[in-house]
C-alpha positions in Angstrom: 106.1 110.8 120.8 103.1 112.2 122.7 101.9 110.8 125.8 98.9 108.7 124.8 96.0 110.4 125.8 91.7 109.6 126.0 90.4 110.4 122.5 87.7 112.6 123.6 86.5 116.0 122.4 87.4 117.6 125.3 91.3 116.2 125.5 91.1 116.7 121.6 90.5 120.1 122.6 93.0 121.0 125.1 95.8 119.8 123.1 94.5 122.0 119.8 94.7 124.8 122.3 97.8 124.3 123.1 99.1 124.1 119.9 98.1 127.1 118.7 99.7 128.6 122.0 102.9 127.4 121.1 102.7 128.0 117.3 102.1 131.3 118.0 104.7 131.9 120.4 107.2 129.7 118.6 106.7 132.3 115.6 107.0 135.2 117.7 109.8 134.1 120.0 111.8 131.3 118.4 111.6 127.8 119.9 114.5 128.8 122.3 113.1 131.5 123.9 109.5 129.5 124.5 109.0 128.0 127.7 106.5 125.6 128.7 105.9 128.9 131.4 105.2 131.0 128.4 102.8 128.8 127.0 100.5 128.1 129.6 100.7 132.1 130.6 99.2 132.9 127.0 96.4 129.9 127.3 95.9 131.3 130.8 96.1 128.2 132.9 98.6 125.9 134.7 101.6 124.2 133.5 100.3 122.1 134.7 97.8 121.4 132.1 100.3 121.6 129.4 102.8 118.7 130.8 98.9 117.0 131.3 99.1 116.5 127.2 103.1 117.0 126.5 105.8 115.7 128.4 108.0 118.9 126.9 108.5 121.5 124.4 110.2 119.3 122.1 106.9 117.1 121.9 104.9 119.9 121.2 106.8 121.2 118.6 107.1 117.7 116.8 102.9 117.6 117.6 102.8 121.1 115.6 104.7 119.4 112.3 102.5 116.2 112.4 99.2 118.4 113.1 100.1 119.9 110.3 100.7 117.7 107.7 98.0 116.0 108.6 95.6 119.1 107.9 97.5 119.8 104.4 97.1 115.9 103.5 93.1 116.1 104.2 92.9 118.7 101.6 94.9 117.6 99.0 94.7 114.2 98.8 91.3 113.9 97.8 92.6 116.3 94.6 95.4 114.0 93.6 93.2 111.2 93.5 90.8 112.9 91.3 89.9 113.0 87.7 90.7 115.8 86.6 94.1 116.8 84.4 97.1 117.4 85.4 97.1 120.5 85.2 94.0 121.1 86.8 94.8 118.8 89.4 97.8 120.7 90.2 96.2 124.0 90.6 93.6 122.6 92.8 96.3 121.2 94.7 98.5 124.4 95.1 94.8 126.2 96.1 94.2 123.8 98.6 97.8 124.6 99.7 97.9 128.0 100.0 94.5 128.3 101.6 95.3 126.2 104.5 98.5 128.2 104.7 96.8 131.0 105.0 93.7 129.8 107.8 96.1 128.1 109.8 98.9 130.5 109.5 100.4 129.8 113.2 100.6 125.9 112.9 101.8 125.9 109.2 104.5 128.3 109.8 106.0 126.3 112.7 105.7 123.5 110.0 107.2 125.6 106.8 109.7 126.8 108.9 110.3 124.7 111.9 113.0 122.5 111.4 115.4 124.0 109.7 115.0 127.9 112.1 113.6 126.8 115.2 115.6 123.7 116.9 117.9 120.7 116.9 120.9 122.6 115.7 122.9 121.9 119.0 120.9 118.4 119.5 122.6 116.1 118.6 121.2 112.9 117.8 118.4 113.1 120.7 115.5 114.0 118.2 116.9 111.4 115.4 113.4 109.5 115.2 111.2 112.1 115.4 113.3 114.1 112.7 113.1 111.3 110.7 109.1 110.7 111.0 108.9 114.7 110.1 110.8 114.1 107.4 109.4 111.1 106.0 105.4 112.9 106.1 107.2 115.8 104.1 109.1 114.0 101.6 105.4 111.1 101.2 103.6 115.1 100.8 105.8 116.2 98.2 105.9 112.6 96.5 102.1 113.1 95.5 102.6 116.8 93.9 105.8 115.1 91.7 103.7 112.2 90.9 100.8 115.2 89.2 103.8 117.4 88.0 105.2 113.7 85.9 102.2 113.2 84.8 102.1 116.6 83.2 105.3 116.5 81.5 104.7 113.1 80.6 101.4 114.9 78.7 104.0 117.9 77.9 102.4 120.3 79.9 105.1 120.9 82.1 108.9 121.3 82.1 110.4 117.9 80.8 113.0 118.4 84.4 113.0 115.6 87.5 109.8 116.2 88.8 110.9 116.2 92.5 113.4 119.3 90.9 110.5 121.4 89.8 108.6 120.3 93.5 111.3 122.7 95.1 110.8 126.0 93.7 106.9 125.4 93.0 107.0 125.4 97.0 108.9 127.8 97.7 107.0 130.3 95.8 104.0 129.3 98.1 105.2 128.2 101.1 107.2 132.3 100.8 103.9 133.7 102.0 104.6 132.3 105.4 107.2 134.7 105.7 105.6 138.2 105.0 101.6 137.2 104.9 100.6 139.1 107.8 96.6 138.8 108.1 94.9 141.9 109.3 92.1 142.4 112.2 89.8 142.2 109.4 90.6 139.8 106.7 88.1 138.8 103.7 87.8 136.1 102.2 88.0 137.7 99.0 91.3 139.4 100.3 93.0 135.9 100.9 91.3 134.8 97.1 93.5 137.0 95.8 96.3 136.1 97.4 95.7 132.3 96.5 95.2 133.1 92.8 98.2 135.1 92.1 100.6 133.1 94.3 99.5 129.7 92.5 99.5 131.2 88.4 103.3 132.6 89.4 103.9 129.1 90.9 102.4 127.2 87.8 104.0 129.4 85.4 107.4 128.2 86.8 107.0 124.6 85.3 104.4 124.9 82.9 106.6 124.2 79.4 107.5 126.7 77.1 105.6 127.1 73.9 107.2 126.4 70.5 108.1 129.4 68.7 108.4 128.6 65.2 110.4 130.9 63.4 109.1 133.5 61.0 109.4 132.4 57.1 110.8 135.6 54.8 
């Protein structure tokens, strides 16, 4: 866990900075070639100032997963709890995926990708609680997309397939954009619209159901 720090702006701050230091350089590096040296060279300061926050790499990098599920849980959750259909609610949920995928790009591909290409395959069992706290936020995060996705096949709008099945590859045609989404100097907003829209009909079309297709009469 973190070392417990003063919850003021400023400390709130510093550790956001240093976050997106070391998401950025995880993502260019690799956890194993990041150093704590590294990061505080590209926030220009002392590493001083980095232990001040995070007794080590490893609790920055487990920081980076819960920052970031955090963020993705603000913007969905107020979606699931909505109104709206299932379908609808889906989509607004995918949307409100992909977007924040896409603004917080460094953070949430440290997260997408973290723990299965960046560490703990030599570990052991030193990281076993934080590995299981990582995995717990993931698995409550993809409960509450399976919970709409039943719903909708419940309605017969999607698949009639486990919904925590259909969960994976509705993801993975989302979460696939942390791999080659490369933002330019100049990105619009309309650009990263786009993006959103098409990546969330080709993931819907993956579970919606099939229609019936009565055959012809003679």
């Amino acid at each position: 866990m973190s070392r417990a720090q003063p919850t003021t702006d400023a400390a709130a701050a510093a550790r956001e900075e240093i976050l997106q230091a070391a998401a950025e350089l995880f993502t260019d590096l690799g956890y194993a070639m990041t150093s704590i040296d590294a990061i505080a060279e590209r926030l220009g300061a002392t590493k001083g100032r980095v232990y001040y926050y995070f007794k080590s790499k490893a609790d920055i990098f487990f920081d980076i997963q819960r920052t970031a599920m955090a963020r993705l849980m603000a913007e969905i959750e107020p979606i699931a709890r909505s109104n709206l259909g299932p379908a609808d609610k889906l989509r607004g949920m995918a949307e409100a995926h992909l977007g924040m995928l896409l603004a917080d790009l460094p953070i949430q591909k440290v997260s997408v990708q973290g723990l299965e290409r960046y560490l703990f395959h030599s570990s052991g069992y030193r990281y076993v609680n934080e590995l299981r706290e990582i995995n717990q936020l993931r698995d409550t995060y993809e409960q509450i997309f399976a919970e709409v996705i039943d719903q909708g096949a419940r309605e017969g709008l999607f698949s009639d397939m486990p919904p925590r099945l259909l969960t994976k590859p509705f993801f993975g045609a989302m979460n696939w954009v942390t791999v080659w989404y490369r933002p330019r100097k100049i990105q619009d907003a309309q650009s990263n619209r786009m993006i959103v829209e098409t990546l969330v009909s080709f993931a819907m079309q993956g579970i919606q159901k099939e229609p019936d297709h009565e055959p012809k009469s003679g």
